[in-house]
N, C-alpha and C positions, 0 to 999 in steps of 0.2 A: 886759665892756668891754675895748678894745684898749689897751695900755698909748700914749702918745703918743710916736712917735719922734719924736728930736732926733739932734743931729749926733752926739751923745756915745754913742749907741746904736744906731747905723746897723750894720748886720753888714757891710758892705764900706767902712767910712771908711778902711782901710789900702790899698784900693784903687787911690784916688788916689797917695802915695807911690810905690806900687810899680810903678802905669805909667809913671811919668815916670823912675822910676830904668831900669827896663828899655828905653825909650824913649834915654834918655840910653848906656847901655850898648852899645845898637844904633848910634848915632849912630858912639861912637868904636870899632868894633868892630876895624876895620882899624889906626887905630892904635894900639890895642895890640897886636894881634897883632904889629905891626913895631916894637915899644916890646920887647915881652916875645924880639923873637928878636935887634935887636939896638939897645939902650939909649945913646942919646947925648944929650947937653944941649939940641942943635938941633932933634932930633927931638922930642924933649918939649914943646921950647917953640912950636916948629910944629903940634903936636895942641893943646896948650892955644890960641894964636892961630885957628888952623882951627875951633873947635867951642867957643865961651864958652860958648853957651849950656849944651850936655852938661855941660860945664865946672861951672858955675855952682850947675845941679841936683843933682851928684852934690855939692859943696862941701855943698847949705845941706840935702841929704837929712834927717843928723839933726833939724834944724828943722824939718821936713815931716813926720818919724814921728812929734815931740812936737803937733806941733798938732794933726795928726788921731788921735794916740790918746785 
């Protein structure tokens, strides 16, 4: 007999986390690149305004690993 999968035993539940994190990554990819070549207060705060959402996902990540681990 099959043991019955649930969410707690799923072999890809980390799955989800990691597309939205690399989704999110992909979004803001340009600005970092121009964050990491050259870093100003304005710039940052125009990537953060430009991209909440990215934003948002990478913020509550940890909370996304703990629910689906």
């Amino acid at each position: 007999m099959r043991p019955h999968l649930t969410s707690r035993n799923l072999p890809g539940r980390l799955l989800i986390p990691a597309l939205l994190g690399a989704l999110a990554l992909g979004d803001l990819r340009v600005e970092l690149v121009l964050l990491a070549d050259h870093f100003t207060v304005t710039s940052f705060s125009a990537a953060l305004a430009a991209h909440p959402l990215a934003v948002a996902v990478l913020a509550l990540m940890p909370s996304l690993v703990r629910h689906y681990r």
